[in-house]
MMTF fields as JSON, N, C-alpha, C and O atoms, coordinates in Angstrom:
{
  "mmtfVersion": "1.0.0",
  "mmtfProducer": "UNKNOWN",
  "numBonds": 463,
  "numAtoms": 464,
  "numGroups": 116,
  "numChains": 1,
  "numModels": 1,
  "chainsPerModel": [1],
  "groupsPerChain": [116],
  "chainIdList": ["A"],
  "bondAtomList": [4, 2, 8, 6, 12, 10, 16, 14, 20, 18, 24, 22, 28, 26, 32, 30, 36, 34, 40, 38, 44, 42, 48, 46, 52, 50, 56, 54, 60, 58, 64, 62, 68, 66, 72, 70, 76, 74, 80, 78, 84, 82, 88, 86, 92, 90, 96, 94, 100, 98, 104, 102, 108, 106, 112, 110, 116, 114, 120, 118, 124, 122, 128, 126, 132, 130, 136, 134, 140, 138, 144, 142, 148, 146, 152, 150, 156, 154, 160, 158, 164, 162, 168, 166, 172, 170, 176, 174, 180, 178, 184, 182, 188, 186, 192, 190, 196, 194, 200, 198, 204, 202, 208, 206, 212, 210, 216, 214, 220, 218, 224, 222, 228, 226, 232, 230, 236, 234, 240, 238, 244, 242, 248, 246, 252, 250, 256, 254, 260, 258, 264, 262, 268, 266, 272, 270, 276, 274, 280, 278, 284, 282, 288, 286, 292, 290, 296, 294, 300, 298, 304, 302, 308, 306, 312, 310, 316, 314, 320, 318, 324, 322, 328, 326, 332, 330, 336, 334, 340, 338, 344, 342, 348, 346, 352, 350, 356, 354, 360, 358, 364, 362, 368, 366, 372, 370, 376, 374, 380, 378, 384, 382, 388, 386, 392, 390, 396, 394, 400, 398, 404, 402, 408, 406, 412, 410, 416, 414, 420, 418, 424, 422, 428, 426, 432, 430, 436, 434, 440, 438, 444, 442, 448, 446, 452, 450, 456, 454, 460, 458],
  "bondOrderList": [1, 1, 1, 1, 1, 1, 1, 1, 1, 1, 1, 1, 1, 1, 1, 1, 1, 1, 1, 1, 1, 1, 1, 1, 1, 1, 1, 1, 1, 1, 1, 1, 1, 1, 1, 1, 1, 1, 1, 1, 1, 1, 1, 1, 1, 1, 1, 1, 1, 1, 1, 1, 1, 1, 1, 1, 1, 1, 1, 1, 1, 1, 1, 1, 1, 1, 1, 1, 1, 1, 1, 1, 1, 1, 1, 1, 1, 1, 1, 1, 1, 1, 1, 1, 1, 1, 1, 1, 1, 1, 1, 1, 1, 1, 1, 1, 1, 1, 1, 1, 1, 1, 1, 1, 1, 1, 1, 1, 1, 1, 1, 1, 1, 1, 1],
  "groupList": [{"groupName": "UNK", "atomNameList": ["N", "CA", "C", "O"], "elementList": ["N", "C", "C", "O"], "formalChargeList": [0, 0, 0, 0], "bondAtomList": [1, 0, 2, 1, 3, 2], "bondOrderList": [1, 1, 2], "singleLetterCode": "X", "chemCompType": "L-PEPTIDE LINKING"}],
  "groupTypeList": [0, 0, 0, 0, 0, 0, 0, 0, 0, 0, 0, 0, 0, 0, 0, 0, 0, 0, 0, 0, 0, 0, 0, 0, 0, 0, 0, 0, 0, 0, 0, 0, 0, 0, 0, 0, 0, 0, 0, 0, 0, 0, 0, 0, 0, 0, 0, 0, 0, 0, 0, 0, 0, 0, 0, 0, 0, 0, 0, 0, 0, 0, 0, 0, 0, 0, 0, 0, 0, 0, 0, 0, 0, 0, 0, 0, 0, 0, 0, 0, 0, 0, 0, 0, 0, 0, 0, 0, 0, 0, 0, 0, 0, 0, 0, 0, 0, 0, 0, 0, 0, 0, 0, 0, 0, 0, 0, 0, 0, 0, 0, 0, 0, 0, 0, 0],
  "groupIdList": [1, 2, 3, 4, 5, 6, 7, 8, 9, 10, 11, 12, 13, 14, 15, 16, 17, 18, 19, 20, 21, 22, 23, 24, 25, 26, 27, 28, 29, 30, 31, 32, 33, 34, 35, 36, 37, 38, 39, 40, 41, 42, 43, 44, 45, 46, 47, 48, 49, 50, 51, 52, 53, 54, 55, 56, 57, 58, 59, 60, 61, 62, 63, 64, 65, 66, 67, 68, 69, 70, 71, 72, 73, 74, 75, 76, 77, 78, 79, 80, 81, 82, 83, 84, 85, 86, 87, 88, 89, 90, 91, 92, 93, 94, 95, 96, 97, 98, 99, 100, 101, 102, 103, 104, 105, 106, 107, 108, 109, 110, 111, 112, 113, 114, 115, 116],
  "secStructList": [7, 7, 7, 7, 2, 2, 2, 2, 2, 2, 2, 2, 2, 2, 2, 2, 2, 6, 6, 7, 7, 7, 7, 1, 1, 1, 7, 3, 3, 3, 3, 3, 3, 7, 1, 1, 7, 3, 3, 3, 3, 3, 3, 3, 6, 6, 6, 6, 3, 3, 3, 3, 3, 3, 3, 1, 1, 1, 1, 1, 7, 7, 7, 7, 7, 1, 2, 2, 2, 2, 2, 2, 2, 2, 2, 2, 2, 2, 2, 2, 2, 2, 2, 6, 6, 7, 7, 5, 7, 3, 3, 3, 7, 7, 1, 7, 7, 1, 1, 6, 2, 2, 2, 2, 2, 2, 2, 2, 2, 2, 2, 2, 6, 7, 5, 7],
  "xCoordList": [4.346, 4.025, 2.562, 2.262, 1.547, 0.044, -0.174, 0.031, -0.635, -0.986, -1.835, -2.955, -2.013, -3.631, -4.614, -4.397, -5.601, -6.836, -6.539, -6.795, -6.039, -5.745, -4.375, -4.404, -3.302, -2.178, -2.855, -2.743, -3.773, -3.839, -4.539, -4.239, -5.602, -6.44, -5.387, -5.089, -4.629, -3.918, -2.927, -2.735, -2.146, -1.233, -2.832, -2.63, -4.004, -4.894, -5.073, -4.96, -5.284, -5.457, -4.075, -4.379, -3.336, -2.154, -1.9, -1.376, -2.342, -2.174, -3.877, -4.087, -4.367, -5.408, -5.159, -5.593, -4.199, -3.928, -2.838, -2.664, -2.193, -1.429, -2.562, -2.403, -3.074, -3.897, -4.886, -5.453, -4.947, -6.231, -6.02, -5.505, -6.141, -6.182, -7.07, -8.03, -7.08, -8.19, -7.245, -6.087, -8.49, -8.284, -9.647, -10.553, -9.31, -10.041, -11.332, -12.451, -11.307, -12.478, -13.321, -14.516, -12.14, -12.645, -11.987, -11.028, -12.7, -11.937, -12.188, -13.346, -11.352, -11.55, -12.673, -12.712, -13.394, -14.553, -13.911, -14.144, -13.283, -12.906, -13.361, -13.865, -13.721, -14.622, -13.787, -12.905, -14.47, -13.538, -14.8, -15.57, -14.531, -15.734, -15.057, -14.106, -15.993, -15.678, -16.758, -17.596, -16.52, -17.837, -18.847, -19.612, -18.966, -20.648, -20.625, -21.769, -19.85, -19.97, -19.159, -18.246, -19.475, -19.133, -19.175, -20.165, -17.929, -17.283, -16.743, -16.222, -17.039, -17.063, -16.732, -17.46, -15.608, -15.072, -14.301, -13.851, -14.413, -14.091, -12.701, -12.616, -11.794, -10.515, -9.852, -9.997, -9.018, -8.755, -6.867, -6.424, -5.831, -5.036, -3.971, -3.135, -4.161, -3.543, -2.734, -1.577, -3.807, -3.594, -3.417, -3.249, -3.43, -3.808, -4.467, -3.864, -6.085, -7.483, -8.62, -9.116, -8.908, -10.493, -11.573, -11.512, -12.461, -13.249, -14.434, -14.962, -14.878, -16.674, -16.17, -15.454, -16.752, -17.047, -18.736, -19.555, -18.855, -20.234, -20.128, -19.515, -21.256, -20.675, -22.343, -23.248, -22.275, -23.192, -23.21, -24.197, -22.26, -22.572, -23.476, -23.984, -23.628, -24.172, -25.837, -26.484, -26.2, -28.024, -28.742, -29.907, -28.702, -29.532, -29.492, -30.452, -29.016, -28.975, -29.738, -29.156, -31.019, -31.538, -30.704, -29.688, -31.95, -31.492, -31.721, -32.153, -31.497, -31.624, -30.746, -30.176, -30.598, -29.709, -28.234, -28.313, -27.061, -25.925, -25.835, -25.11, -26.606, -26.825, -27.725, -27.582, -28.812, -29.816, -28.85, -29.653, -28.03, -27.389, -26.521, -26.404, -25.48, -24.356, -24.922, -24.6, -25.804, -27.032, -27.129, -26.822, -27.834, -28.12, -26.85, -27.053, -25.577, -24.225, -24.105, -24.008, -24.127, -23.768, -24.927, -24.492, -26.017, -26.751, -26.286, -26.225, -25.968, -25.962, -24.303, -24.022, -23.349, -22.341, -22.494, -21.606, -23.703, -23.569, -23.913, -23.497, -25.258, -25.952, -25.087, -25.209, -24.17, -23.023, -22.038, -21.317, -21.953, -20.837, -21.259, -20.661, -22.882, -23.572, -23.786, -23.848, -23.924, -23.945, -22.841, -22.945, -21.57, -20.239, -20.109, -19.207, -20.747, -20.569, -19.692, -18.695, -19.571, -18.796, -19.885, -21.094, -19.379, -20.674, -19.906, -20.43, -18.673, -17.925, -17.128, -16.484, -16.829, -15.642, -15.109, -15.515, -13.923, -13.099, -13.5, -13.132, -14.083, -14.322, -13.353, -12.566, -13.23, -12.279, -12.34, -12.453, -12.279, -12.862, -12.054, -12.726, -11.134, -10.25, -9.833, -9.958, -9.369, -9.034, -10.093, -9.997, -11.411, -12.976, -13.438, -13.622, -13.532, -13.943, -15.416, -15.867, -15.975, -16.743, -18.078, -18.471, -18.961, -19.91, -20.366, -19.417, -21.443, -22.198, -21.999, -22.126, -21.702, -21.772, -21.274, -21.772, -20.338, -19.452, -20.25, -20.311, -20.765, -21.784, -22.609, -22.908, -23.297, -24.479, -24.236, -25.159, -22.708, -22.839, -22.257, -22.208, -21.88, -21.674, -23.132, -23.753, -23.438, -25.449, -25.489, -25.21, -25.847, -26.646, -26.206, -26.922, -24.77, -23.95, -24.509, -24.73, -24.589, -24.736, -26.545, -26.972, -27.523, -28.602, -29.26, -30.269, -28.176, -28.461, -27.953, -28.359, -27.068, -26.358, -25.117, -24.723, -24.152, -22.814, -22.421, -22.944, -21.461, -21.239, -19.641, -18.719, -19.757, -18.657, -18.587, -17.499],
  "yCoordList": [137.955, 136.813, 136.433, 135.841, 136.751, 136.037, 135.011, 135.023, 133.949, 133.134, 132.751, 132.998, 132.44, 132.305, 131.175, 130.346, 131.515, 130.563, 129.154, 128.818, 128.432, 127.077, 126.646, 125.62, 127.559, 127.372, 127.045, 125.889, 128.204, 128.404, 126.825, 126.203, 126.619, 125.191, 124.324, 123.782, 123.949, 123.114, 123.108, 121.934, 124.012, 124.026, 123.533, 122.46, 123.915, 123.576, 121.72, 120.848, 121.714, 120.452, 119.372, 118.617, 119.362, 118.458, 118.527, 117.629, 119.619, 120.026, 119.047, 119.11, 118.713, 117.92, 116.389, 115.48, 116.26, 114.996, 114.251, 113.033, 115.171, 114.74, 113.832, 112.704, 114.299, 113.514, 112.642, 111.714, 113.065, 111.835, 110.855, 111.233, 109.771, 108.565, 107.644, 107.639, 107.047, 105.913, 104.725, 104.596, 103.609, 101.969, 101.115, 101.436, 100.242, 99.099, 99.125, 99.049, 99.218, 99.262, 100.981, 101.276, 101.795, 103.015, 103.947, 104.561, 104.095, 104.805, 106.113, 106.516, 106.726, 108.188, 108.826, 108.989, 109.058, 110.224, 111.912, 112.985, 111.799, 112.62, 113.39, 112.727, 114.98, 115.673, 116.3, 116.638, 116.594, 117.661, 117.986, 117.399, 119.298, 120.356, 121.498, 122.278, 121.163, 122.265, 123.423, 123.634, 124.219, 124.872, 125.075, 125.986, 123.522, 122.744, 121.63, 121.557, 120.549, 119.447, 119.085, 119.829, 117.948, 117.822, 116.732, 116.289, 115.666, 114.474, 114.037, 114.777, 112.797, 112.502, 110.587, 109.611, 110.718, 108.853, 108.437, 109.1, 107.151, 106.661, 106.134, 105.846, 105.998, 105.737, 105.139, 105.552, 104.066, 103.101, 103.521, 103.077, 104.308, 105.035, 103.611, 103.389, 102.841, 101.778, 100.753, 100.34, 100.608, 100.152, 100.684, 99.986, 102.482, 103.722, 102.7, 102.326, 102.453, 101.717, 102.899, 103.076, 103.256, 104.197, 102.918, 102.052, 102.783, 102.083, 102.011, 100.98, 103.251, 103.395, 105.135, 105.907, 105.272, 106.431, 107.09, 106.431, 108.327, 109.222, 110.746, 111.479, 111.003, 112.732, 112.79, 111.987, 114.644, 115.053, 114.472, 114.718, 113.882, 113.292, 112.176, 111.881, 111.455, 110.852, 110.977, 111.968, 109.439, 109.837, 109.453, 109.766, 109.082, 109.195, 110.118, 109.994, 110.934, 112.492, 113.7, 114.516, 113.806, 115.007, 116.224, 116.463, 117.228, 118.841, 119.208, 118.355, 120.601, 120.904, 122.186, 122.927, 122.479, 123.827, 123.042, 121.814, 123.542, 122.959, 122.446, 121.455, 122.976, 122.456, 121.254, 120.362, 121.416, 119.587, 119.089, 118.237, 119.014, 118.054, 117.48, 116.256, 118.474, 117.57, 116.54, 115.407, 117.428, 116.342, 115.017, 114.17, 115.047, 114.094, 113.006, 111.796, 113.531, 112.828, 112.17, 110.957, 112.958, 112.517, 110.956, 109.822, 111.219, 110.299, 109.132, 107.985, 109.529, 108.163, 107.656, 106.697, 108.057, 107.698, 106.763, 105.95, 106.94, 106.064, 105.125, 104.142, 105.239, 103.922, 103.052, 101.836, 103.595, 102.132, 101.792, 100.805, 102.807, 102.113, 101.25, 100.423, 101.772, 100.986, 99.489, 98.664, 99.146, 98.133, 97.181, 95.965, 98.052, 97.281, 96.87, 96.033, 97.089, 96.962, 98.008, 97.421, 99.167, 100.121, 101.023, 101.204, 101.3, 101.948, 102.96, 103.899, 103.407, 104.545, 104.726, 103.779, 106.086, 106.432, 107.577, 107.888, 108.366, 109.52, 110.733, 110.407, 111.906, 113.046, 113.456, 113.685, 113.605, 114.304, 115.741, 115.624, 117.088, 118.166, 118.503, 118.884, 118.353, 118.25, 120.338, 121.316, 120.106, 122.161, 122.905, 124.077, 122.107, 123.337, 123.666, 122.908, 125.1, 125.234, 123.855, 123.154, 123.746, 123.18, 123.897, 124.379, 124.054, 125.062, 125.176, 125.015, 125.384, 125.245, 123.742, 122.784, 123.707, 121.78, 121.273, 120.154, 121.48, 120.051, 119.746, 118.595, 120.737, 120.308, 119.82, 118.664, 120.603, 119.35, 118.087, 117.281, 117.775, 116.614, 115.706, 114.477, 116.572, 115.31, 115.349, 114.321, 116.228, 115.986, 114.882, 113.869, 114.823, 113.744, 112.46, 111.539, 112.44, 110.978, 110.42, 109.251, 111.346, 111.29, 110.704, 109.801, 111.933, 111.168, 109.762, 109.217, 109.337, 108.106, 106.796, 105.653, 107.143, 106.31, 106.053, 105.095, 106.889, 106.662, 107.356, 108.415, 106.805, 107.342, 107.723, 107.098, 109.29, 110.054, 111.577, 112.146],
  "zCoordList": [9.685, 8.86, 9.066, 10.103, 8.085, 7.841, 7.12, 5.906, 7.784, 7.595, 6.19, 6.636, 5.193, 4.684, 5.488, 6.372, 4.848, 4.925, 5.454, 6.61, 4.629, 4.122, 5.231, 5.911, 5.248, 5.98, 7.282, 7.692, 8.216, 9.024, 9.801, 10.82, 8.698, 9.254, 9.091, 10.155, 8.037, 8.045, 9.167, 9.485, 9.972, 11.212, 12.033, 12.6, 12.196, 13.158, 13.113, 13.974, 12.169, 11.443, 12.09, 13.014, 11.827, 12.223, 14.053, 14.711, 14.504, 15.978, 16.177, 17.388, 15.904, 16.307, 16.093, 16.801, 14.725, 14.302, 15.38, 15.421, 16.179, 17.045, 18.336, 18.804, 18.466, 19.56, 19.228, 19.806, 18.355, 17.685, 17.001, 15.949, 17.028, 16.276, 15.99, 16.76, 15.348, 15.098, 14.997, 14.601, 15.681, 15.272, 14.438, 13.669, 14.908, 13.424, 14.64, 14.133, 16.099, 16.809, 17.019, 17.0, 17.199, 17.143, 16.634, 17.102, 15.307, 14.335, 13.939, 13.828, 13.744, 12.997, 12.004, 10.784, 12.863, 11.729, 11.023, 11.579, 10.018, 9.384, 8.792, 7.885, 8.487, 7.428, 7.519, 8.308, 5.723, 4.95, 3.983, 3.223, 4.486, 3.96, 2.507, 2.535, 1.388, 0.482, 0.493, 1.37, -0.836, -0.828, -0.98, -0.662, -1.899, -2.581, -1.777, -1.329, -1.256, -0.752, 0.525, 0.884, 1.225, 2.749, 2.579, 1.998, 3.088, 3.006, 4.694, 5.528, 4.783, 5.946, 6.003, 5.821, 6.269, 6.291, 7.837, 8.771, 7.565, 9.173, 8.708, 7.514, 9.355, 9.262, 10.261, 11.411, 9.969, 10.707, 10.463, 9.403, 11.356, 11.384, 11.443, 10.567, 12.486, 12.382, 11.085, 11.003, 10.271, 9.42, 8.267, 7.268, 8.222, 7.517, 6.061, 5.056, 6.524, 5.962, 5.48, 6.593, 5.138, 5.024, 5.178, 4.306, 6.149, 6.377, 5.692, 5.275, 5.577, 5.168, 4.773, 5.411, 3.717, 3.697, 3.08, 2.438, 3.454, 2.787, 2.951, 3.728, 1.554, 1.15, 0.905, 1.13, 0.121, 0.116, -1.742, -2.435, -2.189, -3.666, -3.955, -5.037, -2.524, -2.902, -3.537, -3.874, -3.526, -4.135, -2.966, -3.211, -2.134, -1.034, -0.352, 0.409, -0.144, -0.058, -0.637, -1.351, -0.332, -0.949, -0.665, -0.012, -1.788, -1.502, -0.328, 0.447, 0.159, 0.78, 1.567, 0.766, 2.783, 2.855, 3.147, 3.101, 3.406, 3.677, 4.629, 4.721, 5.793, 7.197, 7.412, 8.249, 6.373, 6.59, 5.241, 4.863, 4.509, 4.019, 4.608, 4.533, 5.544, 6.111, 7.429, 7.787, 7.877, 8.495, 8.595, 9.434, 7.11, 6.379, 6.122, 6.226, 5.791, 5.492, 7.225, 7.406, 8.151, 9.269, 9.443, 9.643, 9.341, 9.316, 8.584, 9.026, 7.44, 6.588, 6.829, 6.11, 7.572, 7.687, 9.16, 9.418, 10.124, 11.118, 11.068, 11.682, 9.886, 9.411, 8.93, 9.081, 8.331, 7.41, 8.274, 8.127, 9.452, 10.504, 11.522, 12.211, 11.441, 12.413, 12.191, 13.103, 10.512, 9.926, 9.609, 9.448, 9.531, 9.895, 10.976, 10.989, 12.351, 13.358, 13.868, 14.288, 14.029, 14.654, 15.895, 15.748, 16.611, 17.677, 17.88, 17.281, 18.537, 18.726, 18.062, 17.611, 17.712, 16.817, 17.575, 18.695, 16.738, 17.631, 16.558, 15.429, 16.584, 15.398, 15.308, 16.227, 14.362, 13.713, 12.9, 11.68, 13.434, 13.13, 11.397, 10.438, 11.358, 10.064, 10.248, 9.511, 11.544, 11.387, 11.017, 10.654, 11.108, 10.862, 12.487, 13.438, 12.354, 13.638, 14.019, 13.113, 15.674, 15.356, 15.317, 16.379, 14.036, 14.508, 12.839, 12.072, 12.318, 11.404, 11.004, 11.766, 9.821, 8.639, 9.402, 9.529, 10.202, 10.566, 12.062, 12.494, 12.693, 13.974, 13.581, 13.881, 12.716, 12.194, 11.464, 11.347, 10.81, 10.526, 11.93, 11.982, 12.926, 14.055, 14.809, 15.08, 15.01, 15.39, 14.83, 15.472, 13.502, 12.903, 13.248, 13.639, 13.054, 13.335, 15.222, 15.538, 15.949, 17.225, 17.438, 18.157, 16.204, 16.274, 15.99, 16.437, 14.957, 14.177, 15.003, 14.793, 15.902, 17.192, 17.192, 17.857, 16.407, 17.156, 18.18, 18.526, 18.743, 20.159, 19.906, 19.383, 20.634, 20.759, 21.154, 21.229]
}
């Protein structure tokens, strides 16, 4: 029995969701990566809330390679949590290994000052 693609992250995906949670103080940084765009929201599991979210759709987001955009998303997702008042959150890999977009969008989140 082989797995596909999608199956496989998704069993990865829920085996992570088991340990991880978010609250209304430290909440879930979630990404979910396609093949043009990279999405990234904080989530408050408790109250199952989406707090803040940011993507590569947005317009403050220039061009750029996939790696300085999700960057860029990581950045602009700490700034609005930073501004809600949130300082730590829990990542949430969403079953992506961690390593190209989704490292660099927790780099960025990490450079901009959340803590995790």
């Amino acid at each position: 029995m082989s797995l596909t693609k999608s199956d496989r992250r998704q069993r990865i995906r829920f085996r992570i969701r088991k340990s991880i949670s978010g609250t209304a103080a430290n909440p879930r940084l979630s990404v979910f990566r396609s093949n043009k765009e990279i999405y990234a929201q904080l989530i408050d599991d408790v109250n199952g809330v989406t707090i803040l979210a940011a993507s590569s759709r947005e317009k403050e987001i220039g061009k750029g390679t996939n790696v300085e955009v999700a960057a860029a998303v990581g950045k602009l997702v700490a700034e609005k949590a930073l501004k809600a008042g949130i300082e730590t959150i829990t990542f949430d890999r969403g079953g992506y290994l961690y390593h190209g977009r989704i490292k660099s969008l927790a780099e960025g989140a990490r450079a901009a000052g959340l803590k995790f």
